[in-house]
C-alpha angles and dihedrals in degrees: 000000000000115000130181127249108265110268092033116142122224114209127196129201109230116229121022113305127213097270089204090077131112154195092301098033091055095046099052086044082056098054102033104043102024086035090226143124116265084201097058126094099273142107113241101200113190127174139198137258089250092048093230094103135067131183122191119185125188139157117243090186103266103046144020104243126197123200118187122183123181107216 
C-alpha cells in the first residue's frame, strides 16, 4: 500500500469531473478552479459523473503521478 507523507492534504473537487482528462487537463482544472498549485504537497482527489472512477493527482517531487481506480 501507498500510503501519503504525514500533514498531506487531500483535496477533493466538489460535483462529478471530465474523467477523460489527464495529466494536463487535471492539473489546469487544479489551478484554475481550486486556485492551488498541482506541484505542492497535496492530493488532488476528482470523481466521475457516474461516481465508479476516481483520479487522484499529486506531485512526489520528481514527478506528477495519477492514480485512477474504478470502484
Amino acid at each position: 500500500m501507498i500510503a501519503p507523507p504525514a500533514g498531506v492534504r487531500v483535496w477533493l473537487a466538489a460535483g462529478p469531473t471530465d474523467m477523460r482528462r489527464g495529466f494536463e487537463g487535471l492539473a489546469r482544472l487544479m489551478q484554475e478552479v481550486l486556485g492551488r498549485d498541482p506541484f505542492s504537497d497535496h492530493v488532488f482527489a476528482f470523481r466521475g459523473r457516474r461516481g465508479h472512477l476516481v483520479k487522484l493527482l499529486f506531485w512526489d517531487g520528481q514527478e506528477l503521478v495519477l492514480y485512477t481506480k474504478r470502484l
